[in-house]
PDBQT receptor file of N, H, CA, C and O in Angstrom, charges set to zero:
ATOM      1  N   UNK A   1       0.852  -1.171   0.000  1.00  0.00    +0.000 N 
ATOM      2  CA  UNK A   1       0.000   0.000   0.000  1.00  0.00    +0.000 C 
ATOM      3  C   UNK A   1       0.902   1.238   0.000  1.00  0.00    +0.000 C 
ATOM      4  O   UNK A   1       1.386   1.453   1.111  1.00  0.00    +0.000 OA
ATOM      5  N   UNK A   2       1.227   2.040  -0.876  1.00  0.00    +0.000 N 
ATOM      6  H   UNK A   2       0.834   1.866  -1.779  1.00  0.00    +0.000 HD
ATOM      7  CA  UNK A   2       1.956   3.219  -1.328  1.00  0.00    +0.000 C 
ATOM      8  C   UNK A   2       1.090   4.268  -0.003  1.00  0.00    +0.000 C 
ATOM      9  O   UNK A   2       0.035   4.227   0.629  1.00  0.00    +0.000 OA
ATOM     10  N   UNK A   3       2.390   5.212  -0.115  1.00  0.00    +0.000 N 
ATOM     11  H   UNK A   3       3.247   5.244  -0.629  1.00  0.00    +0.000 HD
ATOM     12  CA  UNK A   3       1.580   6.553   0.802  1.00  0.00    +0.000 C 
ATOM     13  C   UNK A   3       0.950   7.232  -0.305  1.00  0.00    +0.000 C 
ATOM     14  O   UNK A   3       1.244   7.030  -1.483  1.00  0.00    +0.000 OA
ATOM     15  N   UNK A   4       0.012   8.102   0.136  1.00  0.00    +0.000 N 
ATOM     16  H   UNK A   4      -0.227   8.266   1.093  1.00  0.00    +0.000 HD
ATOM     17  CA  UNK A   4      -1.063   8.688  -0.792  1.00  0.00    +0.000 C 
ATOM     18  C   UNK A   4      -0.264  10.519  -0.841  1.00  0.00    +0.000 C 
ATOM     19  O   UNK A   4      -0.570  11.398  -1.647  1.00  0.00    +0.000 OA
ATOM     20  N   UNK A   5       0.504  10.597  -0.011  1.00  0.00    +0.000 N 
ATOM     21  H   UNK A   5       0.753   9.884   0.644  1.00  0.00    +0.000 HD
ATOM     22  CA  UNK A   5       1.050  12.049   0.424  1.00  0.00    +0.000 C 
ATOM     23  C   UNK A   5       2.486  12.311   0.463  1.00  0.00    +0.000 C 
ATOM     24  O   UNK A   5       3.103  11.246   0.466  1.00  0.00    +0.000 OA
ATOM     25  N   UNK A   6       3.238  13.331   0.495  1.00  0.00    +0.000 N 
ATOM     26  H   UNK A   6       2.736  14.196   0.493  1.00  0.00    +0.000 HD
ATOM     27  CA  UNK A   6       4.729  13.465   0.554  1.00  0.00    +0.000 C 
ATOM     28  C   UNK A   6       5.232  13.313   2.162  1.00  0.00    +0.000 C 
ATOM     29  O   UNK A   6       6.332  12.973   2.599  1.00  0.00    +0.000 OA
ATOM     30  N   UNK A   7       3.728  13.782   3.018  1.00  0.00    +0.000 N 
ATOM     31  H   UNK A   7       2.835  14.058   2.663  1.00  0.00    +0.000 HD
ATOM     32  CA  UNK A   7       3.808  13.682   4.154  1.00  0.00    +0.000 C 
ATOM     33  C   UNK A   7       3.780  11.945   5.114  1.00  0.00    +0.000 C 
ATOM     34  O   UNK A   7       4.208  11.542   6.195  1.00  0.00    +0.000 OA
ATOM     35  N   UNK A   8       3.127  11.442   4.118  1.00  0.00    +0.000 N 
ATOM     36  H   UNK A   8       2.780  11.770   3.240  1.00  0.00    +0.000 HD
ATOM     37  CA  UNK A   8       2.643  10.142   4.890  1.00  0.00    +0.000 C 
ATOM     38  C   UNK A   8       4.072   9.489   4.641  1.00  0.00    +0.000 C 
ATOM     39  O   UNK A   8       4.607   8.768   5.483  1.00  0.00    +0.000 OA
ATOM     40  N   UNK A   9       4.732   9.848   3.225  1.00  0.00    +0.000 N 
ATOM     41  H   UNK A   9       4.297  10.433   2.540  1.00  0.00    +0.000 HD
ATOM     42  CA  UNK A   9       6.375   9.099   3.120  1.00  0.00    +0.000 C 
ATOM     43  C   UNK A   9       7.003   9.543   4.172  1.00  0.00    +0.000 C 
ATOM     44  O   UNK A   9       7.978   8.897   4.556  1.00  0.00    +0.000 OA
ATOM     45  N   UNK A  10       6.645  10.619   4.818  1.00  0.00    +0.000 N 
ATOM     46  H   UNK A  10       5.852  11.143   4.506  1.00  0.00    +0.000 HD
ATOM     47  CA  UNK A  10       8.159  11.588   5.649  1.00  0.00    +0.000 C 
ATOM     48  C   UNK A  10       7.701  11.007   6.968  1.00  0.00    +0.000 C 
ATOM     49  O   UNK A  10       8.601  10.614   7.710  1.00  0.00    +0.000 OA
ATOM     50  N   UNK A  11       6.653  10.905   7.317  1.00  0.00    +0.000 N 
ATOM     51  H   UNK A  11       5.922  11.225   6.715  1.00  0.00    +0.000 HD
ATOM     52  CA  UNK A  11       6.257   9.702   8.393  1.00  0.00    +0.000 C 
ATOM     53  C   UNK A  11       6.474   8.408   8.412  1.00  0.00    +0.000 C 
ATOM     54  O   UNK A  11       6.720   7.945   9.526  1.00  0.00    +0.000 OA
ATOM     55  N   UNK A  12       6.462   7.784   7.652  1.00  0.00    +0.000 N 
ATOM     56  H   UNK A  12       6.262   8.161   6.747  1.00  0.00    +0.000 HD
ATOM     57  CA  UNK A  12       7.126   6.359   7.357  1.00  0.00    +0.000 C 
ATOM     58  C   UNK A  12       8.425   6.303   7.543  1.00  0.00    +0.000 C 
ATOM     59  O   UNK A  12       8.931   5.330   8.101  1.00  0.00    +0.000 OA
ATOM     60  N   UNK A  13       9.302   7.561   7.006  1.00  0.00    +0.000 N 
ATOM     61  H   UNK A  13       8.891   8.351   6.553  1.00  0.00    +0.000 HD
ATOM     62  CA  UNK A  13      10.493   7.236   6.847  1.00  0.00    +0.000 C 
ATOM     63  C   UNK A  13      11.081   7.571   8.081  1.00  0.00    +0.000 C 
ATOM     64  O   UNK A  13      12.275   7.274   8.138  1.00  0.00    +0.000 OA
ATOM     65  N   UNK A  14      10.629   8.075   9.038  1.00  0.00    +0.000 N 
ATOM     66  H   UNK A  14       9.660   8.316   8.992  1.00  0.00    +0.000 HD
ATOM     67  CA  UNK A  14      10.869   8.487  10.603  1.00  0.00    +0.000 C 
ATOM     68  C   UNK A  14      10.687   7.369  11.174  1.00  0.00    +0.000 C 
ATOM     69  O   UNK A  14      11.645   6.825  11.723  1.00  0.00    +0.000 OA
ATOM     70  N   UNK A  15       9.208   6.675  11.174  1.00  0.00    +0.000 N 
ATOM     71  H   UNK A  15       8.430   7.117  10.728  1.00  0.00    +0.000 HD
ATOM     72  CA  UNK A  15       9.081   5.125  11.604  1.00  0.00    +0.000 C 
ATOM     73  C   UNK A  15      10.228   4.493  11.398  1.00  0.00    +0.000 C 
ATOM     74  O   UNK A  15      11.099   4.461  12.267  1.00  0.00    +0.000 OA
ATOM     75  N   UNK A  16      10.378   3.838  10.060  1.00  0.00    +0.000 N 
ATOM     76  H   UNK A  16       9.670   3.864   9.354  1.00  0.00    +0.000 HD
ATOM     77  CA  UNK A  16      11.496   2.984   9.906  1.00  0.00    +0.000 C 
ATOM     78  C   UNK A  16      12.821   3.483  10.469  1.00  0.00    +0.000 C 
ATOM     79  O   UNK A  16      13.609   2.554  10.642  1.00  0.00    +0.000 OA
ATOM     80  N   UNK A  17      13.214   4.478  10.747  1.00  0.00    +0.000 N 
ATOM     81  H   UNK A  17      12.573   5.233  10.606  1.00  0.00    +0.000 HD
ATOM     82  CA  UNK A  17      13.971   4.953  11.150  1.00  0.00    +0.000 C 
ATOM     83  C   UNK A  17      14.287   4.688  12.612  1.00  0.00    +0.000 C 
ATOM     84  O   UNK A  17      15.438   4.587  13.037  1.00  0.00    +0.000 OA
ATOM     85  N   UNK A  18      13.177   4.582  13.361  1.00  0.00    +0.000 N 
ATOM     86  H   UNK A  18      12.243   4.665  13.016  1.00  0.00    +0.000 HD
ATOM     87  CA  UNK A  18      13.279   4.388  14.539  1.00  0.00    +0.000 C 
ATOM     88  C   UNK A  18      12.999   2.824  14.747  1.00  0.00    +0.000 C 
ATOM     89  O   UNK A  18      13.097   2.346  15.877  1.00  0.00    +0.000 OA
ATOM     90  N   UNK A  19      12.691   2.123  13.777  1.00  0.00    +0.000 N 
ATOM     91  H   UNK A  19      12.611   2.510  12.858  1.00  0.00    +0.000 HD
ATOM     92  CA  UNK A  19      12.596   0.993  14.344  1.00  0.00    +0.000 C 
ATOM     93  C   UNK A  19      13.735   0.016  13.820  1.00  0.00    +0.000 C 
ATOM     94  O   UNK A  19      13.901  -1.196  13.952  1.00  0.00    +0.000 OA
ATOM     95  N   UNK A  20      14.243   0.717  13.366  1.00  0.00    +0.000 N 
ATOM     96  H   UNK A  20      14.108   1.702  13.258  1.00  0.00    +0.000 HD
ATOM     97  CA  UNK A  20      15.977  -0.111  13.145  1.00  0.00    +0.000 C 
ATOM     98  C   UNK A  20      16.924   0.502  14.082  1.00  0.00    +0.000 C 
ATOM     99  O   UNK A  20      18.089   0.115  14.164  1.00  0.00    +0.000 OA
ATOM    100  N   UNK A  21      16.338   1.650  14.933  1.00  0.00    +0.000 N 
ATOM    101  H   UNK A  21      15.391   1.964  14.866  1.00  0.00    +0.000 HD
ATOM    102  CA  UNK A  21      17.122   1.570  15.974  1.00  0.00    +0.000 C 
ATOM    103  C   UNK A  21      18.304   3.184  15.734  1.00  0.00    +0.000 C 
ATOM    104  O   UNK A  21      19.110   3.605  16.564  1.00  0.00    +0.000 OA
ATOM    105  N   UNK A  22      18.068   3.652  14.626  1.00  0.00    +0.000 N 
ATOM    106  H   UNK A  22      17.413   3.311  13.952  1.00  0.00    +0.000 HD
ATOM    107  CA  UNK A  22      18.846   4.545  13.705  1.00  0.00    +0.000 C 
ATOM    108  C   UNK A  22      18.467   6.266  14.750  1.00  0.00    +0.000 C 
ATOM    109  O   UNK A  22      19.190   7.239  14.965  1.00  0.00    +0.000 OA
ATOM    110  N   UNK A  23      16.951   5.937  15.186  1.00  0.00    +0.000 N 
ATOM    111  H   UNK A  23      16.364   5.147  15.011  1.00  0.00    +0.000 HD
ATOM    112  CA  UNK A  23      16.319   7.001  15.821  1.00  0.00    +0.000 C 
ATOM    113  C   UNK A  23      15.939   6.972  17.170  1.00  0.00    +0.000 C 
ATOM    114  O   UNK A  23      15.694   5.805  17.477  1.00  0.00    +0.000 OA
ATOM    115  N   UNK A  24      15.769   7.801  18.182  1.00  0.00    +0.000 N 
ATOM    116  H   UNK A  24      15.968   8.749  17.932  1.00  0.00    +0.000 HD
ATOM    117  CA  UNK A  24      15.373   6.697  19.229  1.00  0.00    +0.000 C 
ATOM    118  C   UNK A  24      13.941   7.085  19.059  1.00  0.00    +0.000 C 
ATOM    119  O   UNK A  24      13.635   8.113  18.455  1.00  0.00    +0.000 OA
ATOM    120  N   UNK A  25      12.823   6.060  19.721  1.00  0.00    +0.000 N 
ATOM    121  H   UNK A  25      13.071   5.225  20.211  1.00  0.00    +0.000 HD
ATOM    122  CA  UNK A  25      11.677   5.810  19.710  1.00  0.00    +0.000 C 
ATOM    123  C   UNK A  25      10.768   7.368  20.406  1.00  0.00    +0.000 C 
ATOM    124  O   UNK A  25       9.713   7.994  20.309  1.00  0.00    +0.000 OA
ATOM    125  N   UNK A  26      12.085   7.355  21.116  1.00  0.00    +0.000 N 
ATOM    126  H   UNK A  26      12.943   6.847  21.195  1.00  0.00    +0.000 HD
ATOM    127  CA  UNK A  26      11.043   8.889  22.271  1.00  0.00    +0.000 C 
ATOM    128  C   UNK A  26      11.203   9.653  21.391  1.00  0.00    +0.000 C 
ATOM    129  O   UNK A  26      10.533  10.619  21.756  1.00  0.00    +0.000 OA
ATOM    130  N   UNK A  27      11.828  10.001  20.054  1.00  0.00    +0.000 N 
ATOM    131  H   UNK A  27      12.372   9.216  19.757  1.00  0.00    +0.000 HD
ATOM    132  CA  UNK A  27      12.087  11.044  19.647  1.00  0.00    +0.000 C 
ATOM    133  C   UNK A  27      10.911  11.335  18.652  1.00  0.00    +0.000 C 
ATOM    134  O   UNK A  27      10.360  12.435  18.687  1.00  0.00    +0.000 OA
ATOM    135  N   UNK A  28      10.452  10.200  17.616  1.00  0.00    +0.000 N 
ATOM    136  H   UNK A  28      10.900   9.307  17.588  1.00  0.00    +0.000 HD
ATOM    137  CA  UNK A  28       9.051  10.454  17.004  1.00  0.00    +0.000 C 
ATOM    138  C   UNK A  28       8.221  11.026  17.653  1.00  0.00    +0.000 C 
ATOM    139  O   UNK A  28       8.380  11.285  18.846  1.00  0.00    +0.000 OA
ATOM    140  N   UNK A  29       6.949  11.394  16.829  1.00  0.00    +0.000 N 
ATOM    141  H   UNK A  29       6.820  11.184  15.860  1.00  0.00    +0.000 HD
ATOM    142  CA  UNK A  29       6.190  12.005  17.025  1.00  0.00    +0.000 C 
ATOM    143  C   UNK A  29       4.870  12.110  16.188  1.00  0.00    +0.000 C 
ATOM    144  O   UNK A  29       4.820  12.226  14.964  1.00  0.00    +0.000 OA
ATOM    145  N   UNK A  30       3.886  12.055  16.990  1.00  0.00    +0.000 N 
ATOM    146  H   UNK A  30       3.927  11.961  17.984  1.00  0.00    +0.000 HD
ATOM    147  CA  UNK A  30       2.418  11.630  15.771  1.00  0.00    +0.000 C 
ATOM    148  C   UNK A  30       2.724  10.342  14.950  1.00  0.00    +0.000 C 
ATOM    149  O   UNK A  30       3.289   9.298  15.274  1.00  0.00    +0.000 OA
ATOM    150  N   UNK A  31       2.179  10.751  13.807  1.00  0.00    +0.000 N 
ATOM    151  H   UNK A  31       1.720  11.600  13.544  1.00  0.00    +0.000 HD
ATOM    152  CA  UNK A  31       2.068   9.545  12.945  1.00  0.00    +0.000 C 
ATOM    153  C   UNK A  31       3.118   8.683  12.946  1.00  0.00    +0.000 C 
ATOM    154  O   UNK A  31       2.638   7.558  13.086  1.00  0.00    +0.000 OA
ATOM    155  N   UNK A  32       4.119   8.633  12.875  1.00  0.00    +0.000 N 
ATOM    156  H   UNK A  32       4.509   9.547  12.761  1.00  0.00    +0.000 HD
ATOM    157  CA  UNK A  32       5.479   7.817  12.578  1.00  0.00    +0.000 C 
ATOM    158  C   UNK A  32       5.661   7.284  14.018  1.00  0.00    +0.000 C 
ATOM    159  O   UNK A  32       6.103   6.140  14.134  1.00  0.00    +0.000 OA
ATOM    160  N   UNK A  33       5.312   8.128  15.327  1.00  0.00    +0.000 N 
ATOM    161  H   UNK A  33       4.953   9.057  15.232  1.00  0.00    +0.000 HD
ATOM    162  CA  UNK A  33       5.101   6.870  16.457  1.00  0.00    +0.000 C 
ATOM    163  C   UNK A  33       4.031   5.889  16.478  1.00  0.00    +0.000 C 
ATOM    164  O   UNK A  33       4.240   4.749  16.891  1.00  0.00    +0.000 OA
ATOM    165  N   UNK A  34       2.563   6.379  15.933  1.00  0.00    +0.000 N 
ATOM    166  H   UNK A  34       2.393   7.305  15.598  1.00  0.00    +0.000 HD
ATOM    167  CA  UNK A  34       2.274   5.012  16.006  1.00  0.00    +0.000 C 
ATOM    168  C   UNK A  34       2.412   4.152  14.883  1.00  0.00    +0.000 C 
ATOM    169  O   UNK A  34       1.898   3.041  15.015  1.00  0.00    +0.000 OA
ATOM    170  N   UNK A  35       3.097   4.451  13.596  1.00  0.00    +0.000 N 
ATOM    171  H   UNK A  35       3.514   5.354  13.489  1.00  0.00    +0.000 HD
ATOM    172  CA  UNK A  35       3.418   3.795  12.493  1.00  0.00    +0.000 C 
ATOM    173  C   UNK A  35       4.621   3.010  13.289  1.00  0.00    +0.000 C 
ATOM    174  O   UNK A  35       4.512   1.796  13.117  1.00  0.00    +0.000 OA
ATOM    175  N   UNK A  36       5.527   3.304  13.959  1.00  0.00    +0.000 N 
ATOM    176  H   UNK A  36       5.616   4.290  14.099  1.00  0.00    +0.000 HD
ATOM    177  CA  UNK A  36       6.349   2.567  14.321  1.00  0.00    +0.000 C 
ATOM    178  C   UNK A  36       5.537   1.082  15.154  1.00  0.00    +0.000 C 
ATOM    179  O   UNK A  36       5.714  -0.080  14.788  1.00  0.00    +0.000 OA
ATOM    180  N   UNK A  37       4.709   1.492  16.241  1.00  0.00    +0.000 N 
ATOM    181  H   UNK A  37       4.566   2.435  16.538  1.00  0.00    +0.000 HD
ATOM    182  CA  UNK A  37       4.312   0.581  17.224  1.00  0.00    +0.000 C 
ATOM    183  C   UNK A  37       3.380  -0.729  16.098  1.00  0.00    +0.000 C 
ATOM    184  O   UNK A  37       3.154  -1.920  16.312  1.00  0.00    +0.000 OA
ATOM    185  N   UNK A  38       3.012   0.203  14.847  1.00  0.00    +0.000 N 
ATOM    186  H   UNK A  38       3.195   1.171  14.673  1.00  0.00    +0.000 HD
ATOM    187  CA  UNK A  38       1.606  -1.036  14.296  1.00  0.00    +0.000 C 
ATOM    188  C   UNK A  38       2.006  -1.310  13.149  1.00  0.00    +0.000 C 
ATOM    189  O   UNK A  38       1.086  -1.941  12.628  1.00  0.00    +0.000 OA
ATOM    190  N   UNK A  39       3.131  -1.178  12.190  1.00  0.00    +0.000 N 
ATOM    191  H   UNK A  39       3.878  -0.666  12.613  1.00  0.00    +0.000 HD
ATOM    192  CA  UNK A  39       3.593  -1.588  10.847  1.00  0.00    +0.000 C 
ATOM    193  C   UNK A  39       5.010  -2.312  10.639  1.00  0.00    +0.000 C 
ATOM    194  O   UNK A  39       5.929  -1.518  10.839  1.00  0.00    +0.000 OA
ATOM    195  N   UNK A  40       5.408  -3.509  10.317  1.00  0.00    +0.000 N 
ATOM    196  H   UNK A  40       4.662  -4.154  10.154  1.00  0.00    +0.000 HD
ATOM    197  CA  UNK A  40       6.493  -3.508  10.009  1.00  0.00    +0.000 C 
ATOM    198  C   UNK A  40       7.484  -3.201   9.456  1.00  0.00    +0.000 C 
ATOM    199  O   UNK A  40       7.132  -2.326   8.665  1.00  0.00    +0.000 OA
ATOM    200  N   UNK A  41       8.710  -3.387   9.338  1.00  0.00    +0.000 N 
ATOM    201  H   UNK A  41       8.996  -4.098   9.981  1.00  0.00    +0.000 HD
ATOM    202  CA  UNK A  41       9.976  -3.371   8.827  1.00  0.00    +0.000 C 
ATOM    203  C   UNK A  41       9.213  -2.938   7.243  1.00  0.00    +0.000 C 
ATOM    204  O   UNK A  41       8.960  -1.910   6.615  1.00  0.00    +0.000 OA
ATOM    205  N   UNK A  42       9.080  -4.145   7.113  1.00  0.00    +0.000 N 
ATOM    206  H   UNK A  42       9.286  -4.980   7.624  1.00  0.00    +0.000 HD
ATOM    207  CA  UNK A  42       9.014  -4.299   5.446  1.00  0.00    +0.000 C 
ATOM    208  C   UNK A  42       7.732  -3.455   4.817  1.00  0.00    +0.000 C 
ATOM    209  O   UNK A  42       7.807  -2.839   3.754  1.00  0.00    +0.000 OA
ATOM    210  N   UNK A  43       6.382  -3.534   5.755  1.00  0.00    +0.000 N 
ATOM    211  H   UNK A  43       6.321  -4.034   6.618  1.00  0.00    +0.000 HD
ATOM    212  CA  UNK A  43       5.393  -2.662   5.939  1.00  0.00    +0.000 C 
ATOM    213  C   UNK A  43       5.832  -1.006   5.422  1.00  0.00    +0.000 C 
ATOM    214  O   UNK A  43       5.235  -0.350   4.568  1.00  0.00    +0.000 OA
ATOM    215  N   UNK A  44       7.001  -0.594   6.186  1.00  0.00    +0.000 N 
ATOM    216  H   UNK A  44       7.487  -1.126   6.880  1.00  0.00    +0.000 HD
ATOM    217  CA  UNK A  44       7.192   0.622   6.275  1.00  0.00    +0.000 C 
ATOM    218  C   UNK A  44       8.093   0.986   4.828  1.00  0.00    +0.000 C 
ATOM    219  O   UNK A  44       7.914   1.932   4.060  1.00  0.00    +0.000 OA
ATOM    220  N   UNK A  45       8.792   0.236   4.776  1.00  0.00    +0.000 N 
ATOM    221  H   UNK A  45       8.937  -0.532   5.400  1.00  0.00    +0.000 HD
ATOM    222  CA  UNK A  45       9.730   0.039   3.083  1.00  0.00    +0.000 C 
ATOM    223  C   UNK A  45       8.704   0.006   2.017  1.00  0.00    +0.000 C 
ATOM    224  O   UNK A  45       9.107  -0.007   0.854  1.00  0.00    +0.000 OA
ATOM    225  N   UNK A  46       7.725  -0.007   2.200  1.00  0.00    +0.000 N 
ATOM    226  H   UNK A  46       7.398   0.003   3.145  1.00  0.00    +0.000 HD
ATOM    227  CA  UNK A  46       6.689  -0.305   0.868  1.00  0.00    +0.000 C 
ATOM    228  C   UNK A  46       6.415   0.826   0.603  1.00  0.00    +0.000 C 
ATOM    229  O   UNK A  46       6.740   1.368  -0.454  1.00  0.00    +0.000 OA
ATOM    230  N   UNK A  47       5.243   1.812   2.270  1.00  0.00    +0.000 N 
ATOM    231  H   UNK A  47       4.979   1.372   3.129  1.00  0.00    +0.000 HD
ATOM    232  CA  UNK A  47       4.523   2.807   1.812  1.00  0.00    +0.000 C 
ATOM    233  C   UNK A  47       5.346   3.768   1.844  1.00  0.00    +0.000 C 
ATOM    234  O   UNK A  47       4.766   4.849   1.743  1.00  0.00    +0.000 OA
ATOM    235  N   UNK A  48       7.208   3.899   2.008  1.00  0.00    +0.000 N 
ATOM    236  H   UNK A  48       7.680   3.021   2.090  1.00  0.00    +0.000 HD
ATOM    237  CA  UNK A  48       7.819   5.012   1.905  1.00  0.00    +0.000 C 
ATOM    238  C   UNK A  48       8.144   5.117   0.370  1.00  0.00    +0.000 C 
ATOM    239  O   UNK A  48       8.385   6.201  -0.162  1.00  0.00    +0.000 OA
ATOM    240  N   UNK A  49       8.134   3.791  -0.380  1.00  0.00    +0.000 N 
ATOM    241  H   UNK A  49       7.938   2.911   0.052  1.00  0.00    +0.000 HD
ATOM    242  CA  UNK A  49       9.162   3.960  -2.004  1.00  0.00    +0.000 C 
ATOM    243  C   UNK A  49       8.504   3.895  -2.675  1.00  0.00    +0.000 C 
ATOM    244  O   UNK A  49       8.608   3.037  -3.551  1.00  0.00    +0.000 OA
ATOM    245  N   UNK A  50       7.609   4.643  -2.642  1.00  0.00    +0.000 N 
ATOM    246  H   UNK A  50       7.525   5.341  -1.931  1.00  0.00    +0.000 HD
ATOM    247  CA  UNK A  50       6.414   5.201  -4.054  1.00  0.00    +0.000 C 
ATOM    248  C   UNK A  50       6.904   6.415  -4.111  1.00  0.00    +0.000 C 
ATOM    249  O   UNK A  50       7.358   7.026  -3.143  1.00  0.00    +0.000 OA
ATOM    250  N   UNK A  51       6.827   6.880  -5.409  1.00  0.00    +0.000 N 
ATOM    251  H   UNK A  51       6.459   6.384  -6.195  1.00  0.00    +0.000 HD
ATOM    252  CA  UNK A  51       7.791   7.895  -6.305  1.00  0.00    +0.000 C 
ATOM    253  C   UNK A  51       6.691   9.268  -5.910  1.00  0.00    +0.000 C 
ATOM    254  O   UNK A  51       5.501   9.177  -6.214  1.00  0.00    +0.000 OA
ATOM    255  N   UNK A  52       7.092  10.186  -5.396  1.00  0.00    +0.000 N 
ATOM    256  H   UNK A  52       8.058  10.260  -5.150  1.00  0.00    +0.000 HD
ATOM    257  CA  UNK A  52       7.296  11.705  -4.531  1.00  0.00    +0.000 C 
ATOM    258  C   UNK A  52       6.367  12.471  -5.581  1.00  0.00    +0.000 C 
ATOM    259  O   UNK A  52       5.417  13.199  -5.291  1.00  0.00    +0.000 OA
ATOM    260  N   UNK A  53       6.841  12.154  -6.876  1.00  0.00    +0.000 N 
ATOM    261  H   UNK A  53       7.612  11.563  -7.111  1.00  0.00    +0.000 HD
ATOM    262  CA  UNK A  53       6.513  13.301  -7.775  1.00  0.00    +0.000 C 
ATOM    263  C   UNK A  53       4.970  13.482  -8.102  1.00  0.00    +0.000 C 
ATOM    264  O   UNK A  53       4.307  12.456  -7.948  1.00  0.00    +0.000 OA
ATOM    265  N   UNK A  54       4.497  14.260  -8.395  1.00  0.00    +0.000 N 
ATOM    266  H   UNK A  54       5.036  15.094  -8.520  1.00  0.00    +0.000 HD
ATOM    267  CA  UNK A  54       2.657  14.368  -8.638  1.00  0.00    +0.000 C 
ATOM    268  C   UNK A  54       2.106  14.206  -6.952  1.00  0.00    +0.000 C 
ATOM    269  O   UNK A  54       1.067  14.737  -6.561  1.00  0.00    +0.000 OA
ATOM    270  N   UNK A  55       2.680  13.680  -6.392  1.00  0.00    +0.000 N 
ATOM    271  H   UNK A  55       3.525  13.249  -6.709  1.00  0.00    +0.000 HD
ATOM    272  CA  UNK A  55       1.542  13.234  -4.971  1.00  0.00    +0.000 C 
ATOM    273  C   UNK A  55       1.638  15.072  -4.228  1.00  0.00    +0.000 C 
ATOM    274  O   UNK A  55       2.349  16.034  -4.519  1.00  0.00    +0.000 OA
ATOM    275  N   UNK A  56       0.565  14.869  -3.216  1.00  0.00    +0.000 N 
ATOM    276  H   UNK A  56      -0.013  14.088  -2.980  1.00  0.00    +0.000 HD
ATOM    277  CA  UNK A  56       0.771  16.384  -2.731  1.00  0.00    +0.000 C 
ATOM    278  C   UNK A  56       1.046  16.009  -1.331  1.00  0.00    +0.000 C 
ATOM    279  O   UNK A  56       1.181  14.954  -0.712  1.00  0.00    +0.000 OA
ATOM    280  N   UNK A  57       1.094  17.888  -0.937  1.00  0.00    +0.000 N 
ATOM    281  H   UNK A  57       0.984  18.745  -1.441  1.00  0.00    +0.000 HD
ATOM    282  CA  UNK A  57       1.871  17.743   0.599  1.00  0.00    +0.000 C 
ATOM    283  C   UNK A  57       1.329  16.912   1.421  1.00  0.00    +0.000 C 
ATOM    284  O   UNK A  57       1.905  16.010   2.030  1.00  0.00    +0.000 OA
ATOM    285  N   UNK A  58       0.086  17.227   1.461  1.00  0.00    +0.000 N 
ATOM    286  H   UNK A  58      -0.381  17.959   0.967  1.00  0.00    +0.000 HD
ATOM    287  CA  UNK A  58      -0.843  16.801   2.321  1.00  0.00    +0.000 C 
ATOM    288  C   UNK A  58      -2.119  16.318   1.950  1.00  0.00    +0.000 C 
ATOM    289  O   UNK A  58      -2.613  17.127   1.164  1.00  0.00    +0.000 OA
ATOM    290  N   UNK A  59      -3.118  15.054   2.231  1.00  0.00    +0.000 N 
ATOM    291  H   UNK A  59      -2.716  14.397   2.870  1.00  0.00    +0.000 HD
ATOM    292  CA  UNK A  59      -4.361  14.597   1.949  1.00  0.00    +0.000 C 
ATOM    293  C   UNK A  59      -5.103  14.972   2.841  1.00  0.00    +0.000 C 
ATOM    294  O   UNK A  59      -4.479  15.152   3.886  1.00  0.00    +0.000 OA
ATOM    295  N   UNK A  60      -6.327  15.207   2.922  1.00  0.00    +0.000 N 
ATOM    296  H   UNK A  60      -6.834  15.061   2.072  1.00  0.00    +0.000 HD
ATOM    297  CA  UNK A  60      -7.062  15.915   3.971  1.00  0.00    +0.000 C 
ATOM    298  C   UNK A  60      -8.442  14.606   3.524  1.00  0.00    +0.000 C 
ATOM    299  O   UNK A  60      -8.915  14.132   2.491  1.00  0.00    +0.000 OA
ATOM    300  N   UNK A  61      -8.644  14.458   4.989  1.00  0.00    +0.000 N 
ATOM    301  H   UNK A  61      -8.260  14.842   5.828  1.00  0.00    +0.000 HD
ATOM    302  CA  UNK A  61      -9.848  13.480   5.037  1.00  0.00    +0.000 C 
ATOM    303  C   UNK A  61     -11.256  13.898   4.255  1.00  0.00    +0.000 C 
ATOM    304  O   UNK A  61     -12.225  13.138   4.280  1.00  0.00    +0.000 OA
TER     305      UNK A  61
């Protein structure tokens, strides 16, 4: 499942970040902490490497 936003990648990529240990966990914040606690490794590698370009900053519900 690709991120739909430039934002939802920059949250993912904070997750994964912290869950290889690269970040510490207290340091996230919002989305990318609980993306860390409920998505995996590989989970998080998916919806960050969908290509940036055309998507927008932000999706609004």
């Amino acid at each position: 499942m690709p991120a739909k936003s430039k934002a939802q990648q920059k949250a993912a990529g904070a997750a994964l970040s912290g869950k290889r240990g690269e970040t510490p966990k207290s340091a996230l914040k919002g989305a990318s902490k609980q993306m860390v606690e409920s998505m995996s490794e590989k989970q998080l590698e998916e919806f960050m490497a969908a290509k940036t370009k055309g998507k927008p900053e932000h999706v609004r519900k």
